[in-house]
C-alpha beads as a LAMMPS data file, in Angstrom:
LAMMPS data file: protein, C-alpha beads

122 atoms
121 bonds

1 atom types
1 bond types

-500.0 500.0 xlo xhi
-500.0 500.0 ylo yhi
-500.0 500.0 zlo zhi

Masses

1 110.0

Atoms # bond

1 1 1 324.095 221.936 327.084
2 1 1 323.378 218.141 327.017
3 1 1 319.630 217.122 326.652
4 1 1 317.323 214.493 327.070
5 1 1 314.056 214.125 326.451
6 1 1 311.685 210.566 327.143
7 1 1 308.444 210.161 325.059
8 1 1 306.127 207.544 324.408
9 1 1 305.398 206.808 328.096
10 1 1 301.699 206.274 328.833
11 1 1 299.026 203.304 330.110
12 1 1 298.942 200.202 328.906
13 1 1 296.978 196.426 329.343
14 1 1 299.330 193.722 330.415
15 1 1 300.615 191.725 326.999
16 1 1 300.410 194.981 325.183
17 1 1 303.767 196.956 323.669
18 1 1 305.042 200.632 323.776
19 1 1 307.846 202.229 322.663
20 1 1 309.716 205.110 324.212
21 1 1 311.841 207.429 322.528
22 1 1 315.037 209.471 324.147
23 1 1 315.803 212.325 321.952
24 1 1 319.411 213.534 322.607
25 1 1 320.972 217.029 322.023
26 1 1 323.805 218.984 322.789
27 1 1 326.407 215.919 322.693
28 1 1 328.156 214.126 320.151
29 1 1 325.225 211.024 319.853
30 1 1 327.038 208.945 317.509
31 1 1 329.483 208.817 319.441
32 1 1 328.129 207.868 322.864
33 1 1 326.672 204.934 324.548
34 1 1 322.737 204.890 325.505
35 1 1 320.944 203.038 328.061
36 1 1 317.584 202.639 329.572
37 1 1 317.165 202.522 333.425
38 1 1 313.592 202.189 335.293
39 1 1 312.506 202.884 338.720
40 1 1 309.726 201.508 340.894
41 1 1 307.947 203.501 343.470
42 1 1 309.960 203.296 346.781
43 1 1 312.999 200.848 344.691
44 1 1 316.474 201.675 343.631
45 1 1 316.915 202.647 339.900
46 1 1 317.102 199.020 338.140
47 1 1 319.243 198.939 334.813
48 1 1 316.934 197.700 331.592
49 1 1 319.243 197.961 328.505
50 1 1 322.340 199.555 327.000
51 1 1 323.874 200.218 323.323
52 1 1 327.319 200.928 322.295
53 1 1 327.763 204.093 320.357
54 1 1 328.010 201.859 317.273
55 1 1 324.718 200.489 317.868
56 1 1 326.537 197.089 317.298
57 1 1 326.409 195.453 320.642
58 1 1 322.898 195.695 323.126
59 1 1 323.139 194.270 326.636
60 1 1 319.847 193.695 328.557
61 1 1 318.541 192.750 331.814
62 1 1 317.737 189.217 332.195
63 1 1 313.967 190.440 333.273
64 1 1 313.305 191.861 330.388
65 1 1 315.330 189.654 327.980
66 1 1 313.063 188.423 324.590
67 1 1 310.283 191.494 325.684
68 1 1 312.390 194.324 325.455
69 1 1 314.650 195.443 322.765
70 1 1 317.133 198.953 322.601
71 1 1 317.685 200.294 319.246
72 1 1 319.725 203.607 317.875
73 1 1 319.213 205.579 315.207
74 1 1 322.253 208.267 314.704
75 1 1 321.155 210.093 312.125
76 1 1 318.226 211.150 314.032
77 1 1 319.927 211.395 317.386
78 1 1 317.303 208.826 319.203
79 1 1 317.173 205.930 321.170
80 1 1 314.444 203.584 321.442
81 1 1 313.060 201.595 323.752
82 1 1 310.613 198.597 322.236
83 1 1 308.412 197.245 324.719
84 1 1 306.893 193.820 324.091
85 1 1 304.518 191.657 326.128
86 1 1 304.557 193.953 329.060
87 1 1 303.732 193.055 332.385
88 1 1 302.755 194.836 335.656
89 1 1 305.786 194.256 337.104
90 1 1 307.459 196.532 334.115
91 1 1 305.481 199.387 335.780
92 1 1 308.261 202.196 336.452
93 1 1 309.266 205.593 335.471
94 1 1 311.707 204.924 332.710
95 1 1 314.779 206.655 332.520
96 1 1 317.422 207.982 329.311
97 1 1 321.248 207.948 330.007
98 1 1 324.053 208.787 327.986
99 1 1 327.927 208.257 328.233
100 1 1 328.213 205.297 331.517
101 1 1 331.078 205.751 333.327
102 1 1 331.404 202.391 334.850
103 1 1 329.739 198.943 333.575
104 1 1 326.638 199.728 331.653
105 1 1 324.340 197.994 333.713
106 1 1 325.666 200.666 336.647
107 1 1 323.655 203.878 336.588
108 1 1 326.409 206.312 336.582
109 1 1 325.830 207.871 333.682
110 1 1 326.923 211.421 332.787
111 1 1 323.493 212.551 331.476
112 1 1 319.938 211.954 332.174
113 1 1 316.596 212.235 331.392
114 1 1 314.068 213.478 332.976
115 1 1 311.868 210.207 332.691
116 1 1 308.484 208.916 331.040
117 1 1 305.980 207.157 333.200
118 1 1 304.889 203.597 332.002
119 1 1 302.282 202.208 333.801
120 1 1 300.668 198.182 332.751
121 1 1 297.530 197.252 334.029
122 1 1 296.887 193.639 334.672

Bonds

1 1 1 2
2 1 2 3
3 1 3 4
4 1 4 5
5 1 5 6
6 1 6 7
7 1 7 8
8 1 8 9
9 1 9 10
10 1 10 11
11 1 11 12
12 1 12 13
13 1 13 14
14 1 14 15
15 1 15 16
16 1 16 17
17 1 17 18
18 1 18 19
19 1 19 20
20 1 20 21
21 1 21 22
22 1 22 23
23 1 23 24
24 1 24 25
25 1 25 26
26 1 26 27
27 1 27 28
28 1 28 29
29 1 29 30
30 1 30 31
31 1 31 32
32 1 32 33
33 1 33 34
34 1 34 35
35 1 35 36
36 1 36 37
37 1 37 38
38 1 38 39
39 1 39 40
40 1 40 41
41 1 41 42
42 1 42 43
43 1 43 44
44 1 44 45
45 1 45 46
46 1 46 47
47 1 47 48
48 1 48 49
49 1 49 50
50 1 50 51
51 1 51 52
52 1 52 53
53 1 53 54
54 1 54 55
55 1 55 56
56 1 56 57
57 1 57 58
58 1 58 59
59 1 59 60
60 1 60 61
61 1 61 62
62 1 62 63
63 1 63 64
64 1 64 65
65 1 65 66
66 1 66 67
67 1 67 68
68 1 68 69
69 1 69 70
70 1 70 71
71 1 71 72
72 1 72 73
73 1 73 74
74 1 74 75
75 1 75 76
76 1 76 77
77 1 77 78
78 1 78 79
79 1 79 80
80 1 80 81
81 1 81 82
82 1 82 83
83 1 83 84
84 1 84 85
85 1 85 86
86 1 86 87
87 1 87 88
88 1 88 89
89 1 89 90
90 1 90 91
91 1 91 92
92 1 92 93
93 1 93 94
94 1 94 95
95 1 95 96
96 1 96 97
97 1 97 98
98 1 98 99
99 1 99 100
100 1 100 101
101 1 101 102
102 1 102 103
103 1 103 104
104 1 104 105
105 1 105 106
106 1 106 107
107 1 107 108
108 1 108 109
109 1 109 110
110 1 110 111
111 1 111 112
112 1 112 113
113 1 113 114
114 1 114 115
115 1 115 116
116 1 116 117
117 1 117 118
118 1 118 119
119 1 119 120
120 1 120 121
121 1 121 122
């Protein structure tokens, strides 16, 4: 059974950082690409950033480019999600994918999380 699980999620001041952890289970994690989607209140599920299984190559959304940075660590079966200079408009429930099955900015993923709530107050 393939699990998820977002931490780190929580209130923070506008210009401020967080980072959120997705601890995976159940899967083959080295082996698997990662990515981080967000969703607004009342908005459609917005891609944020992606890693190859090799942790090599990232790929991030041009509204979050130079703030935001994805990161893997194998060995401990996590992905990370540093957030830098944070805005109000980052304000979303941040989601934990693994395995796309189209593009990786597409969210059709084979597993999810279950989401972490990030909230930046101007």
């Amino acid at each position: 059974q393939v699990q998820l699980v977002e931490s780190g999620g929580g209130l923070v001041q506008a210009g401020g950082s967080l980072r959120l952890s997705c601890a995976a289970s159940g899967l083959t994690f080295s082996r698997r690409a990662m990515g981080w989607f967000r969703q607004a209140p009342g908005k459609e599920r917005d891609f944020v950033a992606a890693i190859r299984w090799s942790g090599r190559s990232t790929f991030t959304a041009d509204s979050v480019k130079g703030r935001f940075t994805i990161s893997k660590d194998n060995a401990k079966n996590t992905v990370y999600l540093q957030m830098n200079s944070v805005k109000p408009e980052d304000t979303a429930v941040y989601f934990c994918a693994a395995e796309p099955q189209s593009s990786y900015n597409y969210p059709l993923y084979s597993y999810w999380g279950q989401g972490t709530q990030v909230t930046v107050s101007s």
